[in-house]
TORKOLRO-8688 format. One record per residue: residue number from 0; residue in one letter; chain; z, y, x of N, C-alpha, C, O in turn. Coordinates in nm, 3 decimals. Example, Ala and Ser with C-alpha at 12.3 -4.5 7.8 and 13.67 -1.06 7.14 Angstrom:
<sites>
   nr  rest  kette     n.c3     n.c2     n.c1    ca.c3    ca.c2    ca.c1     c.c3     c.c2     c.c1     o.c3     o.c2     o.c1
    0     a      A    0.780   -0.569    1.319    0.780   -0.450    1.230    0.780   -0.330    1.320    0.846   -0.332    1.424
    1     s      A    0.708   -0.225    1.285    0.714   -0.106    1.367    0.787    0.003    1.290    0.804    0.114    1.341
</sites>
This chain:
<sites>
   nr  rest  kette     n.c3     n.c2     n.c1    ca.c3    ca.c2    ca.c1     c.c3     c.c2     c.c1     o.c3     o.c2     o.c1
    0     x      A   -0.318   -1.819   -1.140   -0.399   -1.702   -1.116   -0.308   -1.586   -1.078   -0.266   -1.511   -1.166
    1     x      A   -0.275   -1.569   -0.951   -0.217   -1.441   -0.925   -0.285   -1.347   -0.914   -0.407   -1.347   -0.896
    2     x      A   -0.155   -1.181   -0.932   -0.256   -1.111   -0.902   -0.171   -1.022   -0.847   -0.080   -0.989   -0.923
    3     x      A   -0.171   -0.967   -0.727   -0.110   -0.869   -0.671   -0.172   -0.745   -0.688   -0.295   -0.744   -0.689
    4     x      A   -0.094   -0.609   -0.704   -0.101   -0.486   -0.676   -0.016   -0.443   -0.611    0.105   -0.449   -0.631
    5     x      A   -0.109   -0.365   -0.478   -0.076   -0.292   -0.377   -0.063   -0.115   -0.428   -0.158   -0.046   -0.466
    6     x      A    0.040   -0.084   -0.419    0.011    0.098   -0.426    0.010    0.155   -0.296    0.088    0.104   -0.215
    7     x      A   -0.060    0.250   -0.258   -0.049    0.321   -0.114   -0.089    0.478   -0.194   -0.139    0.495   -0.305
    8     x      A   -0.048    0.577   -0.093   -0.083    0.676   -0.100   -0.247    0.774   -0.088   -0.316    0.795    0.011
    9     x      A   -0.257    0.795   -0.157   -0.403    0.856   -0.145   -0.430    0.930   -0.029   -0.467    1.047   -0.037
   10     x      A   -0.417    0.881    0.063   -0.482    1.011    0.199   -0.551    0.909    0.301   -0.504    0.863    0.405
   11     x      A   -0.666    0.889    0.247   -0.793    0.881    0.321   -0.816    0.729    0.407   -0.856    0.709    0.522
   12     x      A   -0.775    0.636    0.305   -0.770    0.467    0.329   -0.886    0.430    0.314   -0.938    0.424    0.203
   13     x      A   -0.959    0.394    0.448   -1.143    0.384    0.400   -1.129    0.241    0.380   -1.044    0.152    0.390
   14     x      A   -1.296    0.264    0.333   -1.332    0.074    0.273   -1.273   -0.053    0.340   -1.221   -0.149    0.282
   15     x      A   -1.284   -0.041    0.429   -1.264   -0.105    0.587   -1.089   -0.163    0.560   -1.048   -0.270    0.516
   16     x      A   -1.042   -0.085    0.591   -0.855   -0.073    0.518   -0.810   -0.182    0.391   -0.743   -0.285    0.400
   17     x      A   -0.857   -0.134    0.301   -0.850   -0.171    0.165   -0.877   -0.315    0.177   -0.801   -0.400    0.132
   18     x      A   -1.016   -0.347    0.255   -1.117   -0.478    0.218   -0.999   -0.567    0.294   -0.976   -0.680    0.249
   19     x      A   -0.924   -0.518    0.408   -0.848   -0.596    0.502   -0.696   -0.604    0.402   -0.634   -0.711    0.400
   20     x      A   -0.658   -0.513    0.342   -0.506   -0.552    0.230   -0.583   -0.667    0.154   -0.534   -0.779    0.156
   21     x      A   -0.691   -0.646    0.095   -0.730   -0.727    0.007   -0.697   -0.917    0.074   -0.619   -1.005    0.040
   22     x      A   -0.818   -0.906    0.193   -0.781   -1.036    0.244   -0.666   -1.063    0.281   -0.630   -1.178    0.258
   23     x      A   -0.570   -0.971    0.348   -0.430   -1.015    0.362   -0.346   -1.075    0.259   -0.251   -1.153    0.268
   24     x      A   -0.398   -1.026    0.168   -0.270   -1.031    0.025   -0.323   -1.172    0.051   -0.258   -1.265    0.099
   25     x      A   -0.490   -1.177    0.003   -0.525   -1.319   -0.026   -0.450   -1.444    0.009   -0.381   -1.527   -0.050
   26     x      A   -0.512   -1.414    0.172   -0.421   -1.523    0.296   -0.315   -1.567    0.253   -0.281   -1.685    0.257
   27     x      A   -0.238   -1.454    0.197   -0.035   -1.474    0.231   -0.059   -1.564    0.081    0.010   -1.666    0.086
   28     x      A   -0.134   -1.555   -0.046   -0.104   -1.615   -0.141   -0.149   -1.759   -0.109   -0.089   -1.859   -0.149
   29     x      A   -0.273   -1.762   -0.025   -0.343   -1.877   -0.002   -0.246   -2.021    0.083   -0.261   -2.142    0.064
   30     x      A   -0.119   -1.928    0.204   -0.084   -1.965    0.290    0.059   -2.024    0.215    0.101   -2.134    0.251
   31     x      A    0.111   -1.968    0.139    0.229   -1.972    0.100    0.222   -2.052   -0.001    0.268   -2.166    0.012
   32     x      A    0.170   -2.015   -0.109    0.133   -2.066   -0.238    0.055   -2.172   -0.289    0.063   -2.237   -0.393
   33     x      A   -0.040   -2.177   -0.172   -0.179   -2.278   -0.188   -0.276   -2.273   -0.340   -0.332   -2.355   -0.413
   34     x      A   -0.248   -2.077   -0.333   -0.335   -2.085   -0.467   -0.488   -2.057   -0.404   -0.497   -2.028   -0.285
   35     x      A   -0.611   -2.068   -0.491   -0.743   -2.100   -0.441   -0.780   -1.909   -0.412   -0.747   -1.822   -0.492
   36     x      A   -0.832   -1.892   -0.316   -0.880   -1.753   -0.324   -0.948   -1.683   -0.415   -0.934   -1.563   -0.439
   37     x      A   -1.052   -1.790   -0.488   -1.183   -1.710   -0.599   -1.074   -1.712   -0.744   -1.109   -1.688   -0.859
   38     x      A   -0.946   -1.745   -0.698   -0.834   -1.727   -0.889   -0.750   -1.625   -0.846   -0.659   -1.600   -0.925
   39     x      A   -0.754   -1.514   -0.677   -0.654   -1.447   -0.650   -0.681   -1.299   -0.678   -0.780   -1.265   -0.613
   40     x      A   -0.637   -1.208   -0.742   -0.622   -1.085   -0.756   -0.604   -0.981   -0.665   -0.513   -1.019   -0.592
   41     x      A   -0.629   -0.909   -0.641   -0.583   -0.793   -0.543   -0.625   -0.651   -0.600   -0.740   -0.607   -0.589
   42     x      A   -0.539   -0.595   -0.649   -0.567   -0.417   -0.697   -0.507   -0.333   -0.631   -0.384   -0.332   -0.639
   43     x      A   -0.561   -0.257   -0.562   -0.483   -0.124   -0.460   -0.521   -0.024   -0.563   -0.627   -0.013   -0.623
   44     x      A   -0.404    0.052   -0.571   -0.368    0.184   -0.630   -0.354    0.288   -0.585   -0.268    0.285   -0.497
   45     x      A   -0.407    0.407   -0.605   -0.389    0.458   -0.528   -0.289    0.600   -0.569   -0.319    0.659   -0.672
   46     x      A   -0.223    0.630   -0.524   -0.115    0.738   -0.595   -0.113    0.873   -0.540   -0.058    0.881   -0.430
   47     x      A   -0.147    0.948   -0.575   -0.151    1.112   -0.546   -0.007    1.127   -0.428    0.080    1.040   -0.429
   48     x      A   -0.003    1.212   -0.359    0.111    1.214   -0.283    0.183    1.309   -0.321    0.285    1.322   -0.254
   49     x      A    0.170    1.383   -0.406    0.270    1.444   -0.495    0.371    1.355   -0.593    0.479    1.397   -0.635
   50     x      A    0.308    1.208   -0.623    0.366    1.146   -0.728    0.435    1.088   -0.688    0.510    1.030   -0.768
   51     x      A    0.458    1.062   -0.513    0.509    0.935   -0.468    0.653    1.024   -0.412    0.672    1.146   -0.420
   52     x      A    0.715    0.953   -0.374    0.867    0.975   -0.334    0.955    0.892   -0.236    0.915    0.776   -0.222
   53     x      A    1.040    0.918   -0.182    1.127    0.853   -0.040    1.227    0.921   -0.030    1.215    1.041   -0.006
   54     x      A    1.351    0.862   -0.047    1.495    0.891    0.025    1.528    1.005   -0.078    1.584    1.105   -0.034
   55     x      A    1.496    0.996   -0.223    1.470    1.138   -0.343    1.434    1.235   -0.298    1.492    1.342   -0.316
   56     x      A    1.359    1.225   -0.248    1.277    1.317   -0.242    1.095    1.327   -0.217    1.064    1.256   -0.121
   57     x      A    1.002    1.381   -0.266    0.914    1.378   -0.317    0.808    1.357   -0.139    0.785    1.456   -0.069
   58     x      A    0.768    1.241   -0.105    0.717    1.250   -0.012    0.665    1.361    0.043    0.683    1.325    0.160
   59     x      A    0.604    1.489    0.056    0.562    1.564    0.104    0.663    1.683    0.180    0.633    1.750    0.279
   60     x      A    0.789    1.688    0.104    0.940    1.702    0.171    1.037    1.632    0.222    1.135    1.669    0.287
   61     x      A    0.989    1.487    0.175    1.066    1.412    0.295    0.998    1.394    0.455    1.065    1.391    0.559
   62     x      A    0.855    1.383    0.446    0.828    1.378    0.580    0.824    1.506    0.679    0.833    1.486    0.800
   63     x      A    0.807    1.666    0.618    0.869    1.789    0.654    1.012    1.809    0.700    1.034    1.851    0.813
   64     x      A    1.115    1.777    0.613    1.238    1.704    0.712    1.239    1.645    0.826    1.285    1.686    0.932
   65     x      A    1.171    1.516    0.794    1.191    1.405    0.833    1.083    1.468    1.019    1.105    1.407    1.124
   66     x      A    0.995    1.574    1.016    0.922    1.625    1.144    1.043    1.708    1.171    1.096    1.672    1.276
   67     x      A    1.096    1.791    1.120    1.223    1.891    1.160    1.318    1.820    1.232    1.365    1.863    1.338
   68     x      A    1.342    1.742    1.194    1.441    1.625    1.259    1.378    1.566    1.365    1.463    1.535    1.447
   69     x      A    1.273    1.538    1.399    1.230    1.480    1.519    1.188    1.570    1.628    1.158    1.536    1.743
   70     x      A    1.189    1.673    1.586    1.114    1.759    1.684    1.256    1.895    1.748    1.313    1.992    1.697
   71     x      A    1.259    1.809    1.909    1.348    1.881    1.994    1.365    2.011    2.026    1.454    2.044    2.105
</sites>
């Protein structure tokens, strides 16, 4: 009985999104593993984007950099 959890960031992942990680995870456990789909888990999390972080620094200042830097 596996069970995967996915975390993503909270900004605006509709049903549609989610329902498709869900079957993906499934697949890859189904494909790899040959475990049965109706024993497979899938929990998406969803994390405030204040909480989350990249390269130490708190996602919402790394990707503000990270536009400063791209933009000529």
């Amino acid at each position: 009985m596996p069970i995967v959890t996915i975390q993503i960031t909270r900004e605006g992942t509709t049903p549609e999104q989610k329902a498709a990680l869900i079957k993906g995870a499934t697949d890859l456990l189904v494909n790899v593993l040959n475990k049965p789909p109706a024993l497979t888990f899938v929990v998406i999390e969803e994390v405030e984007l204040e909480n989350w972080g990249v390269g130490g620094l708190p996602t919402p200042e790394y990707r503000r950099q990270f536009a400063e830097k791209s933009t000529p």
